[in-house]
Structures are given as structure tokens and as C-alpha cells.
N, C-alpha and C positions, 0 to 999 in steps of 0.2 A: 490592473490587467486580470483577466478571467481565464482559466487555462484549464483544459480538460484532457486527464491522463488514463489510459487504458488499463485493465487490471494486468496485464501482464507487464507495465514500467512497475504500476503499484508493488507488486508481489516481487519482483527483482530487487524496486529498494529496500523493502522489510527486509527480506533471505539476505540480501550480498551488501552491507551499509557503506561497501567503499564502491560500487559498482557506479558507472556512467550513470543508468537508472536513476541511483538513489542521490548522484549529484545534481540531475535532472528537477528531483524533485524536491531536496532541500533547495535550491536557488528557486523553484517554481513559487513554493509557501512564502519564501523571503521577500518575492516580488510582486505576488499578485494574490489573489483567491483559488484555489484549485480547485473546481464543481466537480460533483459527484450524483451521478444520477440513480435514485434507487436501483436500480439495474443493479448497476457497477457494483454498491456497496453490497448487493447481496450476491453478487457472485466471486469477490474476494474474500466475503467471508465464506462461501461454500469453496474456493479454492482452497482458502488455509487450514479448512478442516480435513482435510481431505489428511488420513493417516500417512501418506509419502513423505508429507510437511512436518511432523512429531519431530522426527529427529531435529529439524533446523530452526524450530520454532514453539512454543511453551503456551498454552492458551492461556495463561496472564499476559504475553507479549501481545496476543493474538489481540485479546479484549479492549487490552490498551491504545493501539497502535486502531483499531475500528471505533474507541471512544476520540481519537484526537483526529480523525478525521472526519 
């Protein structure tokens, strides 16, 4: 199954790990492929940079979490 998630599920699951989101998208990876269109990947990473996100998010996590997807 091929499943395509918008950067605002993305960004809910990273911020909130018990969130509906992030339930969403750990069952998503479990059971299918999640595509990502350069678009997407480059505007969650311009979300997460975004200094609001500092406090709830460390750019090691950030790097990480953009390398495993």
C-alpha cells in the first residue's frame, strides 16, 4: 500500500508521539510505503526550522527524523 501524508500529520507526529497523527503514521510505515514529494520534504524541513519549534524539538531530532524519512 502507498500512502501520502501531509506535512501538517508529519509535524503533529514528530511534536506530539502519542498523538492520533503520530498513530496514523506509525501504522502507515507498518503497513505500506509513505511517499513523499520533494515539495513536502522541503517544507517540513522549512516548518521544523522555524524557531517556534526549538523549544519542542532539538535539530539532532530534526535531522534524524528527515534522515529516516
Amino acid at each position: 500500500m502507498r500512502i501520502v501524508c501531509d506535512t501538517n500529520i508529519v509535524i503533529s507526529a514528530l511534536l506530539m508521539d502519542t498523538s492520533i497523527p503520530a498513530q496514523a503514521l506509525t501504522k502507515a510505515e507498518a503497513q505500506g510505503v509513505i511517499l513523499y514529494s520533494d515539495e513536502v520534504l522541503e517544507e517540513i524541513a522549512a516548518v521544523l526550522s522555524r524557531p517556534k519549534f526549538a523549544r519542542y524539538i532539538d535539530e539532532d531530532d530534526i535531522i534524524g527524523f528527515l534522515a529516516r524519512i
